[in-house]
C-alpha positions in Angstrom: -38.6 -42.2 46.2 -40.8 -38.9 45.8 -37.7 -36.5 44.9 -35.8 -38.2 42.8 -32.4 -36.6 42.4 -31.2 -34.9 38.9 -28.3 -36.7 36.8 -26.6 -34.6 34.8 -25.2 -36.9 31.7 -21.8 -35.4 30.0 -20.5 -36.3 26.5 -17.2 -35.2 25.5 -16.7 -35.5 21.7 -14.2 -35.0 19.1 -14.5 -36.7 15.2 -16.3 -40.0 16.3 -18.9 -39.6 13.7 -18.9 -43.3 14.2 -20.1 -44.0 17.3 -21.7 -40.5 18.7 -25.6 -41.3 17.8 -25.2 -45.0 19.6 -24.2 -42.9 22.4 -27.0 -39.9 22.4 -29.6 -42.5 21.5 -28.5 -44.5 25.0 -29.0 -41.2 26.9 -32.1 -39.8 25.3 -33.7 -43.3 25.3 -33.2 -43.4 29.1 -37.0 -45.0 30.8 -35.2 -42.8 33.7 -36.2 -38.9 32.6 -34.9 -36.7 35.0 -31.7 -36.2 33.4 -30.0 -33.4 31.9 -28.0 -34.0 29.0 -24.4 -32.4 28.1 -22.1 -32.4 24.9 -19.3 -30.8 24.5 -17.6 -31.1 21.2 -14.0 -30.0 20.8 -14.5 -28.5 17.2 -15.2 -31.7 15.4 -14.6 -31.6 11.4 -16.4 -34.6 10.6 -20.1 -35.1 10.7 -20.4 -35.3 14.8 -22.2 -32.1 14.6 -25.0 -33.0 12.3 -25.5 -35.6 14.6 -25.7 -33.2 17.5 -27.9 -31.3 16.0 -30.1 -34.1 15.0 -31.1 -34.8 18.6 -30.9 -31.0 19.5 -34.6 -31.2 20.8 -33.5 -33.7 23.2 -30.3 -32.0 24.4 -29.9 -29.7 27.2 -26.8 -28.4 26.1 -24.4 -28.3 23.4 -21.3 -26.4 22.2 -18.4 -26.4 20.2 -15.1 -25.4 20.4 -11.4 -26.4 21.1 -10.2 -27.7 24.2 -7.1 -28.4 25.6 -8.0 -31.9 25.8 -10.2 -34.9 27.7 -10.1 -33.6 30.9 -10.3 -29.3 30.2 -13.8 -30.6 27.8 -15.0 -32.9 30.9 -14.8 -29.7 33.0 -16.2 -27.5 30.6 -19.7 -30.1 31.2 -18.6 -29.9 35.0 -19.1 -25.8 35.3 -22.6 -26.0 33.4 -24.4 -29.3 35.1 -27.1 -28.9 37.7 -27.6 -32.3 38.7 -27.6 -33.9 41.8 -25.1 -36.3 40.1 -23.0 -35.8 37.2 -21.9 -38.9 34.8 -19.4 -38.7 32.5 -20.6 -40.8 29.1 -18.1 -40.0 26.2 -18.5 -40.5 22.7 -18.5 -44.2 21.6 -19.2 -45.6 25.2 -23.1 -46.0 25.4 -25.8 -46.6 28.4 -26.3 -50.7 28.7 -30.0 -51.0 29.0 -33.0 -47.8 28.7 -33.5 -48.4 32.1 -29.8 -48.5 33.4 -29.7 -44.8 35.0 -32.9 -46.1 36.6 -31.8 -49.6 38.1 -28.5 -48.2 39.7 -30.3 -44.9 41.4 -33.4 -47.8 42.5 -30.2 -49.6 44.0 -28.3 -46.9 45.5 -30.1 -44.2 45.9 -33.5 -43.2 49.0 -34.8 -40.9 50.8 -32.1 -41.6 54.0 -29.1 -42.2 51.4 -27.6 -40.2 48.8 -24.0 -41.4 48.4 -21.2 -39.2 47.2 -20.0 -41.5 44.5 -22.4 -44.5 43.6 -20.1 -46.9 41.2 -21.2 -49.4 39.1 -20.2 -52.0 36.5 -19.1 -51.4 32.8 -19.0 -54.2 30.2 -16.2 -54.3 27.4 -17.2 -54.1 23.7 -14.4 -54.0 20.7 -16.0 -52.6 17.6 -19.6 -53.5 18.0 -19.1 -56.6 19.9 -20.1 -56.9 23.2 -17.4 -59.1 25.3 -18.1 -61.1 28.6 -15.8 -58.7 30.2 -16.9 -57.1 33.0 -15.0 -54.2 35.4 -15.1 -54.1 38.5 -15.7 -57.8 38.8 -16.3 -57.0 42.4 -16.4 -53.9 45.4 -13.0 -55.1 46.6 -11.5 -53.8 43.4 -13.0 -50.7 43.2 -10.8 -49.6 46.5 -7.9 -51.6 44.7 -8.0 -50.4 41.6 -10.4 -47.4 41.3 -13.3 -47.1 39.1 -13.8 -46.8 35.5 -15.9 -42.9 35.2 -17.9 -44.9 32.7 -19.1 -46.5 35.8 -19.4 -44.1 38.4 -22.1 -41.6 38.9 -20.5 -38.3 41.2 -22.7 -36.2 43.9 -22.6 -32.5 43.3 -21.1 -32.2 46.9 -18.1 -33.6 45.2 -18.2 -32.2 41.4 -19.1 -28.4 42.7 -15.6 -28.4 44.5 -13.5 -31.0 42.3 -12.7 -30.8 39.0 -10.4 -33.2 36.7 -6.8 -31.7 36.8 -6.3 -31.0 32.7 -2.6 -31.3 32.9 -2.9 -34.8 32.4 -3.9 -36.2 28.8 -4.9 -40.0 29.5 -4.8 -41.1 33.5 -6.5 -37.7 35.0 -9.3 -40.3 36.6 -6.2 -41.7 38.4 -5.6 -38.4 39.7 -9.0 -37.4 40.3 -9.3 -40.5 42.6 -6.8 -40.0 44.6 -7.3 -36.3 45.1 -10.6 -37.8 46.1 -8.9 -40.1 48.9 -6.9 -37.6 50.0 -9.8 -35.5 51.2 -12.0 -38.2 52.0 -14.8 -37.9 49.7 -14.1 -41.5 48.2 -16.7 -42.9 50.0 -18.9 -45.3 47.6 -21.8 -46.9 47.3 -21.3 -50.2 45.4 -24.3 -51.7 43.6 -23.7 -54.8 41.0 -25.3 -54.0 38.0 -23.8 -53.3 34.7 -24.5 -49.5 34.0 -22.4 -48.7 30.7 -21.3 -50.1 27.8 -17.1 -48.9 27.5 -15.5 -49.4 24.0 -11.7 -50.5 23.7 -10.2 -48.2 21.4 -11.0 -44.9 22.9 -8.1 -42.5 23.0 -7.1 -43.5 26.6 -6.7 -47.1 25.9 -5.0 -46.8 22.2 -2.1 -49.3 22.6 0.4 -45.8 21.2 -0.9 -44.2 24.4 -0.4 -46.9 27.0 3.3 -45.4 27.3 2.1 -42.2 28.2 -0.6 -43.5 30.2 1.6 -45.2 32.3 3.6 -42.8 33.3 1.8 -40.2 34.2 0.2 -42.7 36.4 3.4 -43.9 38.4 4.4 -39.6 38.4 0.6 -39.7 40.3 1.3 -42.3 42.4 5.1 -40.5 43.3 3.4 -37.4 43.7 0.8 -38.6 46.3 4.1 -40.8 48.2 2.5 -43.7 47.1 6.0 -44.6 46.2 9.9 -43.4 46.5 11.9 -42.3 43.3 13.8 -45.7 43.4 10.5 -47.2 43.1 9.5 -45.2 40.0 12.5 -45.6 38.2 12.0 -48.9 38.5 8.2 -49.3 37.9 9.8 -47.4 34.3 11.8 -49.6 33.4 9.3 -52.3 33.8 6.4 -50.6 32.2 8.8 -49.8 29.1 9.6 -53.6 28.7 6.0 -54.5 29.1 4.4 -51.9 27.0 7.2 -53.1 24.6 5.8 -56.5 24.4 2.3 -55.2 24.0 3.6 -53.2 21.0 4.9 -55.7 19.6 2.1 -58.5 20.0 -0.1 -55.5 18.4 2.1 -55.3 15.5 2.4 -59.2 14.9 -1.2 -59.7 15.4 -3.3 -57.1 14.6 -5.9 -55.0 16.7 -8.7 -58.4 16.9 -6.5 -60.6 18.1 -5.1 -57.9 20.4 -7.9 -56.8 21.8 -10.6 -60.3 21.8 -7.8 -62.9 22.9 -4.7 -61.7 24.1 -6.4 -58.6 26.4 -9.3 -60.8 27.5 -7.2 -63.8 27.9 -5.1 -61.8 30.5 -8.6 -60.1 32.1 -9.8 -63.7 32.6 -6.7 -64.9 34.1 -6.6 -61.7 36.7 -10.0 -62.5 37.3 -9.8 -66.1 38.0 -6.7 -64.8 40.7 -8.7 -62.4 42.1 -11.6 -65.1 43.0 -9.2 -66.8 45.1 -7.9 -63.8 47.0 
């Protein structure tokens, strides 16, 4: 391909001192080099800034400052990227290979075909381990489900015109995607490759946030008549006695177990059901 398109690569940051140069080195190791890179910090106290500026060379842009959150610091990276595709990579999540950017654009991507949203795979890790968990497992749940961002790279026919909704804290993708649907731009390209690395632990999948997250999911789905009110108050109910139990088993066995066996244990099961479908 003899124009190949701009990805503009956006890291949204906030204390993960931890994790942040795993994630720059993943984008600025890239074997793929047209790409712009983005972070956006939300006035970070711990050492994520001398990190920044340790790889200022190889950044396009950088800044930082409070936000009102995940989403309002997501668009913030939105207004300045000039890519042909944007791709959200936050702090602690990493690129799977140096040449992942380059095998899902060699797969989707040519001179007749330039899809609006070209999604992926992401691969599970807990800590520093890398689990043999996979998501999507297939296209099918992609439409099911929607996509993880972390897997998803966006045209700039879309992400000129849509921007996350920052009213919601921890399920704005779920929003996004459906605002997505609603205007038909969630048209996809599918390739099966693995394209990021997503860490469990990350504020939106923090067993105290699965309450919240939950809800403001159903309140999307009631929104968008997905689902009457009877529905909803009933889908409460249910996700308060299951996020309950998931509380609990957290509490009795500790973040490991939570995480490597009970989490994947339930991931394999779905998956096995899903195979049969």
């Amino acid at each position: 391909m003899k124009d190949k398109p701009l990805v503009s690569i956006i890291t949204i940051c906030l204390n993960n001192e931890k994790y942040l140069e795993q994630t720059i080195q993943s984008v600025v190791n890239q074997t793929y080099k047209k790409i712009e890179y983005i972070i956006i910090d939300g006035g970070s106290t711990d050492k994520s800034l001398e990190i920044i500026k340790k790889y200022e060379s190889q950044i396009t842009y950088w800044k930082s400052e409070p936000d009102k959150g995940i989403y309002d610091a997501m668009n913030k990276g939105t207004k300045i990227a000039r890519g042909d595709y944007v791709f959200y990579l936050n702090a602690g999540d990493y690129l799977y290979s140096e040449d992942a950017i380059e095998k899902v654009l060699h797969l989707a991507v040519d001179e007749k075909e330039k899809p609006l949203l070209i999604v992926a795979k992401v691969r599970i890790a807990f800590r520093d381990e890398l689990l043999d968990w996979v998501w999507p497992i297939d296209e099918k749940r992609v439409y099911q489900y929607n996509p993880p961002h972390q897997a998803v790279l966006i045209s700039k026919r879309i992400y000129q015109s849509v921007l996350y909704n920052p009213l919601f804290k921890v399920a704005g993708d779920t929003e996004f995607w459906e605002r997505l649907r609603q205007q038909n731009l969630f048209q996809i390209k599918y390739v099966d490759c693995i394209l990021s690395v997503f860490r469990l632990g990350g504020v939106s999948n923090q067993i105290d946030m699965e309450y919240r997250r939950y809800i403001e999911r159903q309140a999307i789905n009631l929104f968008y008549g997905k689902m009457n009110n009877i529905i909803f108050i009933l889908k409460l109910l249910l996700g308060t006695f299951l996020i309950t139990t998931k509380r609990i088993l957290f509490v009795i066995f500790g973040e490991n177990i939570y995480y490597k066996k009970i989490l994947y244990s339930i991931y394999l099961l779905r998956k096995k059901f899903m195979s049969h479908e």
